[in-house]
VOGU-3710 file (C-alpha; in Angstrom, 3 decimals, decimal comma):
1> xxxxxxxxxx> 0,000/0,000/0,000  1,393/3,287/-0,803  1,484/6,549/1,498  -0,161/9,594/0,778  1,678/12,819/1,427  0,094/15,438/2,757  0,867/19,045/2,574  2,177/18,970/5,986  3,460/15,579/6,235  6,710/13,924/6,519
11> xxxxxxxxxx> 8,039/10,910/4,304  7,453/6,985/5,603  10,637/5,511/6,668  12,854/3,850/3,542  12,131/0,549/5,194  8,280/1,058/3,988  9,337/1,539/0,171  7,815/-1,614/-1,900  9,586/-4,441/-3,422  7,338/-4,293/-6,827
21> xxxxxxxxxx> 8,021/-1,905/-8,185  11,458/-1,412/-6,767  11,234/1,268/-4,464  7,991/3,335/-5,016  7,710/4,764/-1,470  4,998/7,193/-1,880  2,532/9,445/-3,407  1,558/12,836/-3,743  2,687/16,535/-2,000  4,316/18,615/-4,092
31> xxxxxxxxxx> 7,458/19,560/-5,702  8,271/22,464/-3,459  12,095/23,588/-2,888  11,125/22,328/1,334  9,864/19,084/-0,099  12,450/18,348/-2,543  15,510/19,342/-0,082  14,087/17,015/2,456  13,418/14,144/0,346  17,015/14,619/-1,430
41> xxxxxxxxxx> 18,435/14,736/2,143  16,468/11,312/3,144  17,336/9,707/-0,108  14,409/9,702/-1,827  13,815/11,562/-5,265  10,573/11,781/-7,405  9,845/10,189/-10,962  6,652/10,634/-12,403  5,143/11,189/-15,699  3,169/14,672/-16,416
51> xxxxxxxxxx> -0,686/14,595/-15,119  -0,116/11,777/-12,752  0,452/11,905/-9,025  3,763/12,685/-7,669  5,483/9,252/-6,788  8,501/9,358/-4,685  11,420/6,653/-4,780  14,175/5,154/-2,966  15,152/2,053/-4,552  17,266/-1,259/-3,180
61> xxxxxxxxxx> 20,198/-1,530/-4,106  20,946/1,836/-5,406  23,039/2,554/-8,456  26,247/4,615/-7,112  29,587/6,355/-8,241  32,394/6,813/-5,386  34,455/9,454/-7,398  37,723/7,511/-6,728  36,426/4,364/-8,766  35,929/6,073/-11,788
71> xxxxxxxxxx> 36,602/4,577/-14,648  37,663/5,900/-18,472  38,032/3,975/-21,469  40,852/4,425/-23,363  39,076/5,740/-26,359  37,132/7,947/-24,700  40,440/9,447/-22,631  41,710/9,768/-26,305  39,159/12,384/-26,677  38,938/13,915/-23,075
81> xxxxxxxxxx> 42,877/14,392/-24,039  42,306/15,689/-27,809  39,162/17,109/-28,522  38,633/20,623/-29,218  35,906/21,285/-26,555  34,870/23,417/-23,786  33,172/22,591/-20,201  31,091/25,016/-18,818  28,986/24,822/-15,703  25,942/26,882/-14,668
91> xxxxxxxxxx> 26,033/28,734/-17,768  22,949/27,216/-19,405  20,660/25,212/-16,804  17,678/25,999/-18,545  18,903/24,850/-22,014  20,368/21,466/-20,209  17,223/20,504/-18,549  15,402/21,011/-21,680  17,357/19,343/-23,352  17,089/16,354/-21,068
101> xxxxxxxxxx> 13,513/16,847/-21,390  13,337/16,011/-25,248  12,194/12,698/-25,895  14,731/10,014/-26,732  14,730/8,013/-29,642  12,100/5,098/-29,677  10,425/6,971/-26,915  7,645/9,421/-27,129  7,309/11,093/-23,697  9,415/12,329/-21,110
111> xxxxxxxxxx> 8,923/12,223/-16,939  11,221/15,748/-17,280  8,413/17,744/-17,653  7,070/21,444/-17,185  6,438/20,991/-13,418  9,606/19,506/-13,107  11,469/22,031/-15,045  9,888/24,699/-12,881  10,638/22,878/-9,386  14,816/22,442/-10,757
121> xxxxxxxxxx> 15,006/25,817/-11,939  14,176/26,944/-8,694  16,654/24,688/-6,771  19,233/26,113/-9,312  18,581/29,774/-8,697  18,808/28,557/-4,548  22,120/27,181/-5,719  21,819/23,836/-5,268  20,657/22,401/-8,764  24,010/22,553/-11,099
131> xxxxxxxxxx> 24,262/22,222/-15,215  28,068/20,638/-16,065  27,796/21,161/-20,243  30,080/20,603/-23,345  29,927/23,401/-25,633  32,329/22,832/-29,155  32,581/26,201/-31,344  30,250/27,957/-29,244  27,086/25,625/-29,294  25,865/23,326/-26,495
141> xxxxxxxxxx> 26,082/19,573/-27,372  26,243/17,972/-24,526  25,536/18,084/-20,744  23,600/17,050/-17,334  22,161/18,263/-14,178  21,687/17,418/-10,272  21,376/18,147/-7,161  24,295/19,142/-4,548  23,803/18,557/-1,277  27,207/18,824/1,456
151> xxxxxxxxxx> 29,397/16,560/-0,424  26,545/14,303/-1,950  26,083/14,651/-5,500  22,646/13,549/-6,700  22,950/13,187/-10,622  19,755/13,120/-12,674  19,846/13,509/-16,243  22,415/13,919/-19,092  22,548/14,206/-23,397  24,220/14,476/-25,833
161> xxxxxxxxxx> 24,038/16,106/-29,318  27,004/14,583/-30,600  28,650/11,214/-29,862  30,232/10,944/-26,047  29,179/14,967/-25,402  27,711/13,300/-22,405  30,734/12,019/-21,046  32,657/14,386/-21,077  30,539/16,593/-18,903  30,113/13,697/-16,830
171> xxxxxxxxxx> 33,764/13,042/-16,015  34,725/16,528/-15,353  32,102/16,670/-13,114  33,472/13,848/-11,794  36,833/14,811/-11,376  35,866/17,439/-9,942  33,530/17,076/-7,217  36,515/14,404/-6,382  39,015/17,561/-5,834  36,029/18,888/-3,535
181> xxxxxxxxxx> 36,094/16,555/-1,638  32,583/14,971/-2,577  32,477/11,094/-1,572  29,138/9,347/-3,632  27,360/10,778/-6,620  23,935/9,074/-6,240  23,055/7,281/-9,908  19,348/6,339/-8,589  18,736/2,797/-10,716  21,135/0,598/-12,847
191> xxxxxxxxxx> 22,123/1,421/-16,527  25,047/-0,054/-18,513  26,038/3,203/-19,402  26,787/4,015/-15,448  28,306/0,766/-14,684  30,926/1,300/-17,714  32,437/4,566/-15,300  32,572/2,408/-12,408  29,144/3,025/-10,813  27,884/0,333/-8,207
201> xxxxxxxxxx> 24,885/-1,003/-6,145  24,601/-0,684/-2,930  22,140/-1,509/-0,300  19,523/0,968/0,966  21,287/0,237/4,176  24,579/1,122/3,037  23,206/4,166/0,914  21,253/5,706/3,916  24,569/5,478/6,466  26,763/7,220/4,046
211> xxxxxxxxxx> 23,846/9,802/2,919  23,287/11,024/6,826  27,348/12,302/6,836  27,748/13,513/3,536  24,493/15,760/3,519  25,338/17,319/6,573  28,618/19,241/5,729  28,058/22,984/4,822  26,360/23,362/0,810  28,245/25,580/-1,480
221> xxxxxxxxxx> 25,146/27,959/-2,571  26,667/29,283/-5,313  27,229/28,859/-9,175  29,894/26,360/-9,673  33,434/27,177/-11,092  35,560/24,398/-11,968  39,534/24,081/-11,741  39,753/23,007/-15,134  42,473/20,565/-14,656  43,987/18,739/-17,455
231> xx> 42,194/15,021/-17,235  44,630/12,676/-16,442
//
């Protein structure tokens, strides 16, 4: 049975979330900065699709990164090493998200919708929704967003335009929140595509212990800069 929020009510404990399907823990509320901060901070995050009830989720296992286990192919270091790109961050949130937001191919809706645009943009003008984007000759074609909290990274979309734009944002982000000292970039469910950088399940357990420390050190509010380090 699944709980419904209401305005004034707190999440169910993780322990509640169901088995089938994998970790649906509730229903409803709203997608308030309050509600979203606390539910990132609990490690829960909503997926939902447009004109349907909010639905909250905190899976078992959970897909992770630890930044020091990440991993690069060798033909895709070729190109972090060669490539005549640029990383920005923060300079174009609104063009990342909606450009996570386009369907993908074979698909023909999204869950990144106008309510969810709206509820991100506001985290990002709080500070604490970031864009990490690769930009070649001046045009975007490639990026992602999340959500920092302390030294927990909560990742939640990326695209790309052209071939690998995605990674590239991805493992500068990487690199850097590393240098920051961040510990676990949260990857919510299982893909191939995660698993090739060295992402990992973990147990709700194991996810929830580590979440309580890293959430609780002091959040940068503030549009990212990177070091722009040379990738090694």
């Amino acid at each position: 049975m699944t709980f419904w929020l209401t305005p004034n009510s707190f999440f169910p404990p993780l322990e509640d979330a169901l088995v089938k399907p994998n970790g649906l823990l509730a229903a409803g509320g709203d997608l308030s900065a309050e509600r979203l901060i606390e539910a990132y901070r609990s490690g829960i995050f909503p997926w939902f699709n447009e004109n349907e009830p909010i639905l909250w989720w905190s899976p078992n296992p959970r897909m992770v990164l630890f930044p020091c286990e990440l991993r690069i192919s060798r033909s895709l270091n070729k190109i972090l090493r060669n490539s005549n790109y640029e990383v920005r961050v923060d300079s174009a949130f609104s063009q990342v998200i909606q450009a996570c937001a386009a369907p993908r191919k074979g698909r023909s809706g999204t869950w990144i919708h106008s309510d969810m645009i709206s509820a991100y943009t506001i985290l990002h003008e709080m500070g604490l929704a970031h864009s990490v984007e690769t930009w070649v000759d001046g045009e975007l074609i490639g990026g992602l967003y999340g959500i920092a909290q302390g030294k927990m990274f909560f990742g939640e979309s990326m695209f790309s335009r052209i071939h690998d734009a995605s990674k590239i944002a991805f493992v500068h982000l990487v690199k850097q929140l590393e240098r920051w000292n961040f510990k676990m970039i949260d990857c919510q469910m299982k893909t191939a595509y995660l698993a090739s950088f060295g992402a990992r399940e973990i147990s709700r357990k194991e996810f929830s212990q580590k979440l309580k420390e890293l959430v609780n050190y002091p959040d940068q509010i503030e549009k990212w800069q990177f070091d722009n380090e040379p990738i090694k």
